[in-house]
Structure formats: C-alpha cells, structure tokens
Backbone bond lengths (Angstrom), bond angles and torsions (degrees), N, CA, C in turn:
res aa  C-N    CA-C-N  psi(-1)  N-CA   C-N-CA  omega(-1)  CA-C   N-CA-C  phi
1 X - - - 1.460 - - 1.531 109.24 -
2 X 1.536 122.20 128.76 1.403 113.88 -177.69 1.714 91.58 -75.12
3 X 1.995 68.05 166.48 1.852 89.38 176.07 1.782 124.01 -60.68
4 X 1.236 127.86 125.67 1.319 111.34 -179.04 1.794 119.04 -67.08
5 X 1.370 108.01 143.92 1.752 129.84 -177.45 1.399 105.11 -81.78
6 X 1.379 114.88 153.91 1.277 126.74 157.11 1.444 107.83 -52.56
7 X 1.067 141.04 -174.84 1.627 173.06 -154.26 1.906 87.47 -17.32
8 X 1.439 120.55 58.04 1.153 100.03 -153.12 2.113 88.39 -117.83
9 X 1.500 111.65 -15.74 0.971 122.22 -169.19 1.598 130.30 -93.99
10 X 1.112 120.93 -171.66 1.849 113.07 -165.71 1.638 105.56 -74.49
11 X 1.296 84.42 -51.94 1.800 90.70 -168.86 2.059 94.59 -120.32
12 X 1.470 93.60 162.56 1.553 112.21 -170.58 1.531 98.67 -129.09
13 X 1.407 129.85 133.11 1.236 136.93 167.88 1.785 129.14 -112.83
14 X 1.549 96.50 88.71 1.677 93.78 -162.53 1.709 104.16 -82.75
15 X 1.461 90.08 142.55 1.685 100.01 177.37 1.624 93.88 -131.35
16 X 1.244 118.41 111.61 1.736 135.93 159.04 1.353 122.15 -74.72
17 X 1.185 133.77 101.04 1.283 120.69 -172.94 1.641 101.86 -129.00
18 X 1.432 114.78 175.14 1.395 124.22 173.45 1.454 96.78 -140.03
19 X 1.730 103.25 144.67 1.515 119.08 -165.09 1.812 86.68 -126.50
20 X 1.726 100.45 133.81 1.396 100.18 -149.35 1.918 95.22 -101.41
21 X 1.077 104.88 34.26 1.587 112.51 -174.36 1.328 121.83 -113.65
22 X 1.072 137.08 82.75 1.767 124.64 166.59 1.277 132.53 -42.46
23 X 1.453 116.52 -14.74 1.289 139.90 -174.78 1.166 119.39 -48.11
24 X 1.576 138.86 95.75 1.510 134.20 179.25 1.723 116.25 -52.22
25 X 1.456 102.33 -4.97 1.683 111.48 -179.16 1.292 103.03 -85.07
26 X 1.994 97.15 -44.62 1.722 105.81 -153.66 1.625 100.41 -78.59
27 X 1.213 112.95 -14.63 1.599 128.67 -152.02 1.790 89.75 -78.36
28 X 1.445 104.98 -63.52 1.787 104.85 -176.48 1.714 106.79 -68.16
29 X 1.152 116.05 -40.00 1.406 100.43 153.54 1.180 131.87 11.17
30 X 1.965 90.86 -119.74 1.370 110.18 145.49 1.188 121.80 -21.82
31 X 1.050 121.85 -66.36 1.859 101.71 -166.62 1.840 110.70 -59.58
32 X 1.060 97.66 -50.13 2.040 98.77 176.37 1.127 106.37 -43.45
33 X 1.528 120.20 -50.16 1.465 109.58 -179.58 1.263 135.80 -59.41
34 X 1.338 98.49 -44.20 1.687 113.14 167.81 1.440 117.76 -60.64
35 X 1.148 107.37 -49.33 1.893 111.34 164.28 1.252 125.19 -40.27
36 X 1.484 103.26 -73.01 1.627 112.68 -174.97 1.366 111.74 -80.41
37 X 1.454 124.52 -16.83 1.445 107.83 -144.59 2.027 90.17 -111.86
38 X 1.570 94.41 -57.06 1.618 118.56 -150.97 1.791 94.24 -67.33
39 X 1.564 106.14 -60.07 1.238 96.87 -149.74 1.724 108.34 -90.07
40 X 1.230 122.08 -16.17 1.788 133.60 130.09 1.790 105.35 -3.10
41 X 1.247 95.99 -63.27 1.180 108.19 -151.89 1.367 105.21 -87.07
42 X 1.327 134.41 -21.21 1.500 149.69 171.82 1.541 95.81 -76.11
43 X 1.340 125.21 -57.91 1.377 108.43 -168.76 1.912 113.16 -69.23
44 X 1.307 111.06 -26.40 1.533 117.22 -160.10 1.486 93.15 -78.72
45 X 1.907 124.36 -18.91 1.215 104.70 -156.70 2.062 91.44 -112.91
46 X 1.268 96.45 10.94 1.488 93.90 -177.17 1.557 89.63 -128.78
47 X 1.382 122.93 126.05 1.344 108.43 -178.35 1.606 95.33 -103.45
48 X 1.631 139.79 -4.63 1.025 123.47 156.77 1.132 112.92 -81.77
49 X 1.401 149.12 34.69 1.153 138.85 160.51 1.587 111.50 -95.29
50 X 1.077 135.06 110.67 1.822 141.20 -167.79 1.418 107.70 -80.71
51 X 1.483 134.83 -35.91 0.898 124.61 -168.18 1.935 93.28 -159.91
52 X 1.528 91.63 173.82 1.927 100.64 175.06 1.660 90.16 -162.72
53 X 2.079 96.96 122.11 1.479 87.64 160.00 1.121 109.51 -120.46
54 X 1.706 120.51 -138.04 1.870 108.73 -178.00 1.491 95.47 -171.01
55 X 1.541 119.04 146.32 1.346 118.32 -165.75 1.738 95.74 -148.58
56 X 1.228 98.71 135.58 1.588 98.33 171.02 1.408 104.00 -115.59
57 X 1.613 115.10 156.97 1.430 119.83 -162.01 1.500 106.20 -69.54
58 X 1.305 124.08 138.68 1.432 128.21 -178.16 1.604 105.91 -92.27
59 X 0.915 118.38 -69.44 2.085 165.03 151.20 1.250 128.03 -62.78
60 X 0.903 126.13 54.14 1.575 128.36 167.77 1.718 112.44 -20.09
61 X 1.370 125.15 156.70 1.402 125.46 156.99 1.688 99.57 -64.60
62 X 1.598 92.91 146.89 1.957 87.45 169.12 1.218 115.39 -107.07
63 X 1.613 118.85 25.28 1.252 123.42 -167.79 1.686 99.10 -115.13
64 X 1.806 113.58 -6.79 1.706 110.02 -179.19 1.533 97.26 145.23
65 X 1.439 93.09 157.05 1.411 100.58 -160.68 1.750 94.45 -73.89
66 X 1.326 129.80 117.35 1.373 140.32 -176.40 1.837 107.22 -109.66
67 X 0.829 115.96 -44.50 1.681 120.10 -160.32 1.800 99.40 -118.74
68 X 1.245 112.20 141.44 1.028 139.34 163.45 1.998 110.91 -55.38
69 X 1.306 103.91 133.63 1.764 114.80 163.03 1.199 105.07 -35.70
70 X 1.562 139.32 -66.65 1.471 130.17 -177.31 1.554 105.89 -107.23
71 X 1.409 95.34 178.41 1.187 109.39 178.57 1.774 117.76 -153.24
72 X 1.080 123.79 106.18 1.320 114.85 178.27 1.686 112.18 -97.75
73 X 1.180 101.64 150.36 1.858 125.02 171.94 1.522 116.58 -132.07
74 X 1.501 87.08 125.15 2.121 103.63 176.84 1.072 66.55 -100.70
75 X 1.347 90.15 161.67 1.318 137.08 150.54 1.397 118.77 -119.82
76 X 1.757 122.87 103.49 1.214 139.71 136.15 1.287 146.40 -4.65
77 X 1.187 149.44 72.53 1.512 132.78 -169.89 1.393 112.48 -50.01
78 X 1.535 95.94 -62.77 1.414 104.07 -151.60 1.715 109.09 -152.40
79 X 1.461 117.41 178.91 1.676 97.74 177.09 1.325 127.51 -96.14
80 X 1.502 123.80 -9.21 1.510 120.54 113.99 1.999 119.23 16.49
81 X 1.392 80.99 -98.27 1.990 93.88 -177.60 1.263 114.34 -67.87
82 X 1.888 112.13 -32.59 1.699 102.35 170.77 1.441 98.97 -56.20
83 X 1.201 123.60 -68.73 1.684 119.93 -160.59 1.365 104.72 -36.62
84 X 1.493 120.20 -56.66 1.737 130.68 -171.97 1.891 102.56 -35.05
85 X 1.606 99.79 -52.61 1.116 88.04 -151.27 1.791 108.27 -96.82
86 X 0.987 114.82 11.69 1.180 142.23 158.23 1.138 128.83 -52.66
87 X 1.590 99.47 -63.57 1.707 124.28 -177.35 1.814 96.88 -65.37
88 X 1.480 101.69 -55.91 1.969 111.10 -167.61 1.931 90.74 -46.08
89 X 1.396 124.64 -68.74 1.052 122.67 -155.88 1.168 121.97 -76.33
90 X 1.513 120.65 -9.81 1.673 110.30 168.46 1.284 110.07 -83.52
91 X 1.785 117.58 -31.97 1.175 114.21 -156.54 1.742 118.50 -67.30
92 X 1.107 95.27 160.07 1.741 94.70 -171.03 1.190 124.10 -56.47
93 X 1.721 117.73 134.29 1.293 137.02 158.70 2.006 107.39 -1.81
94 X 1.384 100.35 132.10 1.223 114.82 -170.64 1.732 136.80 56.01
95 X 1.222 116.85 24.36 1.201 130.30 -151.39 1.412 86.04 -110.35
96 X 0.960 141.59 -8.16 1.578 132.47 -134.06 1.904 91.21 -167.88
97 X 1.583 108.55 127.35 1.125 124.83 -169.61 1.385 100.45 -60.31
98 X 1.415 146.78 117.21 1.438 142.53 164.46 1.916 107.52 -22.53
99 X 1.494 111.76 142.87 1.415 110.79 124.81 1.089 134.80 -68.99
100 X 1.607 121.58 153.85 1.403 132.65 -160.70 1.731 92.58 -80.02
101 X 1.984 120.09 153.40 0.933 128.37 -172.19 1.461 99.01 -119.18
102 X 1.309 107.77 160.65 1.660 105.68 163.24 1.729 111.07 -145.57
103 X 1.653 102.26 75.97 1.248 130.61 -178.37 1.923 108.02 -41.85
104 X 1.546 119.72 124.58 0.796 124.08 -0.46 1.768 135.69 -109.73
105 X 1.098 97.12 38.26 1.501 114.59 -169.94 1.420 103.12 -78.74
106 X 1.699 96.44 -82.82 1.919 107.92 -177.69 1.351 115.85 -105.60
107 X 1.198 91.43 122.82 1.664 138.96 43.72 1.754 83.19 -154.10
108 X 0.871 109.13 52.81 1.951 99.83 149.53 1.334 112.18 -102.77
109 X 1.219 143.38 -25.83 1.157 133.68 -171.90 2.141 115.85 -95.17
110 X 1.387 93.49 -22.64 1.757 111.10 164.94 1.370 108.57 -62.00
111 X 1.031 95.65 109.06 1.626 113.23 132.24 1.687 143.21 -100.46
112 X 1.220 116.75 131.61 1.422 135.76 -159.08 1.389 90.06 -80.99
113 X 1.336 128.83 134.10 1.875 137.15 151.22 1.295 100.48 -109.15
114 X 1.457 132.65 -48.85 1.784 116.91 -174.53 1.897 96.88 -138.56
115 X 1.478 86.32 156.91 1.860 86.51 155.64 1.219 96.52 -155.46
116 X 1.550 125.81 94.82 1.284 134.69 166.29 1.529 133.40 -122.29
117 X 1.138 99.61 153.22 1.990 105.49 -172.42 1.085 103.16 -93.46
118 X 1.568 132.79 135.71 1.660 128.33 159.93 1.705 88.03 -128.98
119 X 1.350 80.20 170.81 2.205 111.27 -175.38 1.320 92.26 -128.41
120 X 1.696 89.88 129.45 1.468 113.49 172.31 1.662 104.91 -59.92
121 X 1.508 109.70 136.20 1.562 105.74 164.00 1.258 117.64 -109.67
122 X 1.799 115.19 -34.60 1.227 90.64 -174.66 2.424 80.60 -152.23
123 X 1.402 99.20 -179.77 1.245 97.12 152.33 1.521 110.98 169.76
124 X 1.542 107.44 162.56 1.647 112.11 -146.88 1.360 101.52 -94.48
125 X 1.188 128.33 19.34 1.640 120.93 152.09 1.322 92.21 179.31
126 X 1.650 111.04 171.49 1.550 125.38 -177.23 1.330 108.94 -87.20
127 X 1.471 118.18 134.70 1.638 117.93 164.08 1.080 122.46 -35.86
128 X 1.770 112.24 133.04 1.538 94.35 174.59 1.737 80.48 -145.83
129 X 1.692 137.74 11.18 1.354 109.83 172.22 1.506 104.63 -158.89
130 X 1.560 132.64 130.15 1.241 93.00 173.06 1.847 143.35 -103.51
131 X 0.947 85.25 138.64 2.028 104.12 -172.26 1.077 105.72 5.61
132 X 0.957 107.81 178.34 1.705 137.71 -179.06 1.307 75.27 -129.09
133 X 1.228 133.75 -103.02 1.474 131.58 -135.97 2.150 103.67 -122.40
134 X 1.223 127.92 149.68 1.516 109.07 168.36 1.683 101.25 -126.46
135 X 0.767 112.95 173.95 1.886 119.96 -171.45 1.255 83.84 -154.17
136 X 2.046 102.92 112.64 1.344 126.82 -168.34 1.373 95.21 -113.49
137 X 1.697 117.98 142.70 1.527 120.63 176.16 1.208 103.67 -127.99
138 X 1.291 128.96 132.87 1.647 124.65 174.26 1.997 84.60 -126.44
139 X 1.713 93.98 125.62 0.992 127.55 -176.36 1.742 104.22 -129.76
140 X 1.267 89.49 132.38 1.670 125.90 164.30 0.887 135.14 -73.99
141 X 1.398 140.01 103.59 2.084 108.99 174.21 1.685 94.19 -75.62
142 X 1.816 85.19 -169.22 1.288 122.28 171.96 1.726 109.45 -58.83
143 X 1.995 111.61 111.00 1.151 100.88 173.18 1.865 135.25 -40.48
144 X 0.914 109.38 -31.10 1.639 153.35 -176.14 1.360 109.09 -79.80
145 X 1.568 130.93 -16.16 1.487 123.74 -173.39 1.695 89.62 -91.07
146 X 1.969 80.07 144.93 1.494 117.21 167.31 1.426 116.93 -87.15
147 X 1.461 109.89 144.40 1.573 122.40 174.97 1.802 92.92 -27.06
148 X 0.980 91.18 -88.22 1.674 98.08 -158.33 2.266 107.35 -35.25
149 X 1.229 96.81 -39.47 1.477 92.35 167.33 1.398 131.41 -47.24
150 X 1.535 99.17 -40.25 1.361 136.13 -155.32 1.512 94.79 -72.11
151 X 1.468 122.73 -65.36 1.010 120.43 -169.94 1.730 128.81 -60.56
152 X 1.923 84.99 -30.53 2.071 101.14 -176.71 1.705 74.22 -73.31
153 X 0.883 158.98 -11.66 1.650 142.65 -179.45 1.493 109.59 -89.64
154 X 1.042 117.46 -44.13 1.327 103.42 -177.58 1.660 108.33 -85.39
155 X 1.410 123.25 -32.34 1.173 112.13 163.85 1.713 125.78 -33.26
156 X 1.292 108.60 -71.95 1.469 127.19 138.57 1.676 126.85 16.80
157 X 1.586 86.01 -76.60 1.197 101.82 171.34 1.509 128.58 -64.93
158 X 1.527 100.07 -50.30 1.781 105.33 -176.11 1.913 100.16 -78.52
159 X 1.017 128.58 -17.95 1.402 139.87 -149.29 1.554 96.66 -84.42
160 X 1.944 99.44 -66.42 1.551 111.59 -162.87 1.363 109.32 -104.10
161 X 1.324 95.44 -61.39 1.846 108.28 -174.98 1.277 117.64 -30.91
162 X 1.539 99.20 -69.28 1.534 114.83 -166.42 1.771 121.98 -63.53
163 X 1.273 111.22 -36.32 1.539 95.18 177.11 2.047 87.67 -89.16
164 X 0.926 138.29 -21.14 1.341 133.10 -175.53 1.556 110.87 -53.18
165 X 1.561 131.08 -47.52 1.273 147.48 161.59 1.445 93.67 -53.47
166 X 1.455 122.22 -71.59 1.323 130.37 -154.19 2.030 94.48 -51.13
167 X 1.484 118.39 -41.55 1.458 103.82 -163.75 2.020 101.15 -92.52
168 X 1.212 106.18 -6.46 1.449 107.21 -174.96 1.418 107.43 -83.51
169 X 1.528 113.87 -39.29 1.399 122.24 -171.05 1.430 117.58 -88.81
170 X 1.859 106.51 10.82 1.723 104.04 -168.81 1.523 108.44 64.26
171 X 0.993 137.27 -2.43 1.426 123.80 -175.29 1.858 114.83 -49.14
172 X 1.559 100.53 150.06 1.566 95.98 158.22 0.887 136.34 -59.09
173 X 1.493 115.79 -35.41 1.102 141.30 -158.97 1.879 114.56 174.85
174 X 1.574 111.15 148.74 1.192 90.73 166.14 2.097 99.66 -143.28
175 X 1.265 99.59 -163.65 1.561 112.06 -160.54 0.979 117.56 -160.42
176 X 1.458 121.06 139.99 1.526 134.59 -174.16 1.425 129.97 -119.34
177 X 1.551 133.63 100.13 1.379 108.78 -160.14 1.364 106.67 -102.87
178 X 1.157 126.87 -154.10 1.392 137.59 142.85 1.549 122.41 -146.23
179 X 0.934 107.53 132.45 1.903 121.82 -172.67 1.471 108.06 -54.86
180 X 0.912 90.28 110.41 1.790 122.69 -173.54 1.653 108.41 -74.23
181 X 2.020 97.36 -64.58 1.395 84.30 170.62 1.504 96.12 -162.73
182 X 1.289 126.53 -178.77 1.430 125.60 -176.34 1.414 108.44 -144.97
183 X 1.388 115.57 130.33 1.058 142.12 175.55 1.306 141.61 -103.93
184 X 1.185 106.09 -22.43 1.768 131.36 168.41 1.281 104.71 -155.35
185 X 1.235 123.49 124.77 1.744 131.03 154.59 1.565 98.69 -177.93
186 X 1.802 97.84 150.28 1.500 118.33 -174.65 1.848 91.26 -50.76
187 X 1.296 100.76 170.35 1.625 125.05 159.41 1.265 93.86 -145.20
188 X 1.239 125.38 151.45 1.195 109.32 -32.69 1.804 119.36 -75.07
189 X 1.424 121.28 152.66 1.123 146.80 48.77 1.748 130.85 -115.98
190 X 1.407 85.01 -5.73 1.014 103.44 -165.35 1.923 126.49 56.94
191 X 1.240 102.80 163.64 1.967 106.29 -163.17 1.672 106.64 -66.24
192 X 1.119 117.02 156.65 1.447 120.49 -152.42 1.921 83.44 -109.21
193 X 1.510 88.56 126.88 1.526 103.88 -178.60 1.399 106.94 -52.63
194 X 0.770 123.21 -63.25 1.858 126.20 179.18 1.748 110.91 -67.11
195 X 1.227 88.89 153.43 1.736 96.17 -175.01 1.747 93.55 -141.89
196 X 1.398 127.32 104.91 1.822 118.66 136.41 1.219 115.15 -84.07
197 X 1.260 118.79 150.17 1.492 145.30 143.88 1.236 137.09 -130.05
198 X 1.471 120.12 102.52 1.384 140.02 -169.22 1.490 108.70 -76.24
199 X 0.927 114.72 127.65 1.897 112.28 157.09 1.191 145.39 -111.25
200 X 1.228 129.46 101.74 1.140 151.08 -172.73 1.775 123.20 -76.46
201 X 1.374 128.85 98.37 0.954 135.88 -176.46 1.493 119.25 -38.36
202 X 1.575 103.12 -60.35 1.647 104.25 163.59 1.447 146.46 -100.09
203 X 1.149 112.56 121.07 1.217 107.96 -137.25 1.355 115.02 -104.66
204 X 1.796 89.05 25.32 2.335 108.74 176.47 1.217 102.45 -55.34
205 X 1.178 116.43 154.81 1.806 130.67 149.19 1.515 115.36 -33.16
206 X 1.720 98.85 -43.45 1.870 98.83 -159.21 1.759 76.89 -83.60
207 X 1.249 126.10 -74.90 1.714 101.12 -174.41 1.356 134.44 -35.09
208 X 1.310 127.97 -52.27 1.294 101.26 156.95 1.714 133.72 -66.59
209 X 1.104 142.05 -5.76 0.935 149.07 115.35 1.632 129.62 -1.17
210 X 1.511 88.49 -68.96 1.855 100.48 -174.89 1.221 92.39 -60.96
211 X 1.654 98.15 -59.42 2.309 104.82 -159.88 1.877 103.14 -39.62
212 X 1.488 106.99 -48.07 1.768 118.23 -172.31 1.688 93.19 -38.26
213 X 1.278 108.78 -67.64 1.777 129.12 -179.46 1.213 109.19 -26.89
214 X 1.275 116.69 -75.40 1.709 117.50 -173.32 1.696 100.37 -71.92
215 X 0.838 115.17 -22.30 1.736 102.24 170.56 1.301 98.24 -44.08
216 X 1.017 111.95 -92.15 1.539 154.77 -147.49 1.867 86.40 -61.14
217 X 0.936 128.35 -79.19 1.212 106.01 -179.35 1.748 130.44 -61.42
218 X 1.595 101.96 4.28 1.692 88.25 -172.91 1.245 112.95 -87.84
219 X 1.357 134.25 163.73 1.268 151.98 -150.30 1.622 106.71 -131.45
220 X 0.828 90.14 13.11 1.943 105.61 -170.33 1.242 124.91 -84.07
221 X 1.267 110.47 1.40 1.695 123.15 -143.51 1.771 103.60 -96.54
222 X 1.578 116.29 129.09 1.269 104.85 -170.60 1.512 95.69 -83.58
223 X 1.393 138.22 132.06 1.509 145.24 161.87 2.025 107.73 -17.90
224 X 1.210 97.29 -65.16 1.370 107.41 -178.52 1.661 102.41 93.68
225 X 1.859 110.26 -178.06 1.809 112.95 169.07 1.410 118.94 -31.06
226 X 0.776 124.13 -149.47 1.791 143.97 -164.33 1.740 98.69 -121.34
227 X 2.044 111.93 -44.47 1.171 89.55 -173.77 1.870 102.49 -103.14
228 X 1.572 118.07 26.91 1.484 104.76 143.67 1.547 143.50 -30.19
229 X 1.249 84.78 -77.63 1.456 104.54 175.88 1.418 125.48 -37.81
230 X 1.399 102.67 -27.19 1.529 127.64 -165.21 1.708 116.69 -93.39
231 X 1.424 76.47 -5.76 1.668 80.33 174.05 1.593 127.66 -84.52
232 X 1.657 116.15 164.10 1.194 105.91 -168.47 1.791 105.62 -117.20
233 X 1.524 122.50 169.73 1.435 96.54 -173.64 1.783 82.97 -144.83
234 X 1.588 104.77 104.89 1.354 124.35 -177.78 1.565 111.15 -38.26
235 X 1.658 103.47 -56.14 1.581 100.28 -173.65 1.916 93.13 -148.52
236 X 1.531 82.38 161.24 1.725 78.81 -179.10 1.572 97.25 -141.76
237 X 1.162 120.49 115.31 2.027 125.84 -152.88 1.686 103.47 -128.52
238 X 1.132 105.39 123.26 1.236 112.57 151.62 1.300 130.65 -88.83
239 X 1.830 127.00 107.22 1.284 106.71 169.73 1.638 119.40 -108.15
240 X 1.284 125.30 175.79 1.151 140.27 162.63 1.863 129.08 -94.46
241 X 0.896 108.49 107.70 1.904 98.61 179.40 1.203 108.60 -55.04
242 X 1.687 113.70 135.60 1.199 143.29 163.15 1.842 99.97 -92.07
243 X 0.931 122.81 -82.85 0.845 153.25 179.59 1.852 149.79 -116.03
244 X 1.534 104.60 156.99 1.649 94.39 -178.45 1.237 104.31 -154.95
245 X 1.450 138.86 125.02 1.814 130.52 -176.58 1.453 75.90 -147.18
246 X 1.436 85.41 121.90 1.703 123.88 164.96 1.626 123.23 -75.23
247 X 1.210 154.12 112.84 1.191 126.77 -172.74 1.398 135.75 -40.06
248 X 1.464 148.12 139.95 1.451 128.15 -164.31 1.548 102.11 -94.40
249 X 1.046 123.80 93.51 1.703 147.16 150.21 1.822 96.55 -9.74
250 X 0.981 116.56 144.57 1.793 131.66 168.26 1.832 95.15 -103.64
C-alpha cells in the first residue's frame, strides 16, 4: 500500500488553536508534545483517521487577526471514521478515556479558534508531496444566492477559479472543500462554507512573499457569474509545515 499524502483524503478536520507561550523552551515543547505524544494518540484512537499534519501561521490575514498560531489537519478516509469520530467527541464528558496532558503547557495554555469538518469536492491534481507552506481561503457566497446561482458558482469555482489560482500562483496543486460540519467556531460569523487550499512546495518567507506578489498583481483573473464578485472571503492564512505522521499500516 503506498504511503498516504497530505490533502489526499474524503473529508479534512481543521483544528485552529493559539499556544499562549513565546518561550523558545515552551515553543519546542509544545511541538514534541504534539508530535510524539498528542497526535499518536489521535490517530491510534481513531482508526479512520489516515493521517495528522500541523502548520504554524507563516502570514497572517492583513485585514485582522482571523486564524489561530497553529493549525492541525486529520485526514479522513471515509464516513465510516467521520461518524466514529463524531459520535467519541460529542458524547458526554467522561465517557471516553482522557488524552495524556503535559501540565503546565497542555492544554492550559491552548486555545481553540475552530474545530471543523469539510468534504473534498474537487482538486487540480493528485498528491504526490507534502508542502512547504499552503495558503488556505474560506470563502462565502452571496447570503441571497439561489440554488440555480449556487450551482453556476460552484461550477465556476471547481471549473475556472481553482486550477486558474492554482496555475497563476505556481501552486502544486490546489483543492476545494465544502463544510461538512462544525464543531467549534465564533458566531457570529460563523465558518465560511467553502474551503481552498493551495500548496506550495517552499515554504521561505521570500516564497511566500513572491507567490502574495504575482497574486496581487496578476491581471489574469476570469470575472466569473454575476454572483462572484459578490462573494466574501472570511479569512485568507498562510501556513508553514511543522509536520506530517501518516498512520502506521500493519
């Protein structure tokens, strides 16, 4: 069986958090723990979970602080393991063997910003490495759009948009989800129905940097429907890979 890819699975499970430490001690810490200890323990206790990676913010939005310092991603097989892990996490307090802590870091100093599920819809080539860096967009339509809009929009999207960004921005590849389900996020605004994620091999400052550049200056852009334009784009995040542990196969 090949090795499993990043963004390679049905459903995606984003968890946003902020780690309340500046500490270059507390900083590797945290990360060892979360590596070896936390997310070990997420995949062994979810057997539909295929993979877990981890991204710390590179790029802030410049429009307000939107996204959390880290960012973790399961990866989903199937709806099978969504349901599994569904059922474990709503169900009531104490039912469910604790994760291990490592007082006084985790989880006193974490804070939660989202914990949401999206479904892959579409994407402009198959995984084959993972990122250096991804630049995630959660986009909105028009409160006000009709089915029939809805659909010339998402057509749109998977049709033109998406490999159009994907070939303007150099991307490896890019991806389109849709919000499956939500589990933690502020109201208002609540989580932005659409989800891209681009991937970017290198994941320097000056590369993401340049890629921002030719965005922003290209002229390339197809207009799209009537209710394009009209759309809104909740947060727009640059992260960096920390990390990636695949499940270990028997």
């Amino acid at each position: 069986m090949s090795a499993h890819l990043p963004f390679s699975s049905r459903f995606l499970y984003w968890i946003s958090l902020d780690f309340g430490s500046s500490d270059p001690a507390d900083l590797a810490r945290f990360n060892r723990f979360y590596d070896e200890v936390h997310l070990p323990e997420v995949l062994d206790r979810y057997p539909g979970f295929a993979a877990a990676h981890r991204y710390t913010l590179a790029l802030p939005d410049e429009r307000g602080d939107f996204g959390g310092g880290n960012l973790a991603a399961y990866e989903v097989e199937d709806e099978e393991g969504l349901a599994q892990y569904i059922a474990g996490t709503t169900a009531p307090g104490g039912t469910l063997p604790p994760y291990s802590n490592d007082p006084p870091l985790w989880p006193d100093l974490l804070t939660h910003r989202w914990r949401v599920v999206y479904e892959k819809v579409a994407e402009t080539a198959p995984s084959t490495q993972v990122p250096g860096a991804i630049y995630i967009i959660g986009i909105e339509p028009p409160a006000d759009i009709g089915d029939d809009e809805l659909a010339e929009f998402e057509q749109f999207y998977t049709d033109f948009h998406l490999p159009e960004a994907t070939t303007i921005g150099d991307y490896s590849r890019g991806t389109r989800y849709v919000l499956r389900r939500t589990l933690e996020y502020p109201e208002p605004p609540g989580c932005p129905r659409f989800l891209a994620v681009y991937e970017q091999a290198d994941g320097s400052d000056e590369q993401i940097s340049a890629t921002m550049r030719t965005l922003i200056a290209s002229n390339g852009w197809t207009p799209g429907p009537a209710a394009w334009p009209r759309k809104t784009t909740p947060w727009r995040l640059w992260y960096r890979n920390v990390s990636f542990i695949p499940r270990k196969r028997d």
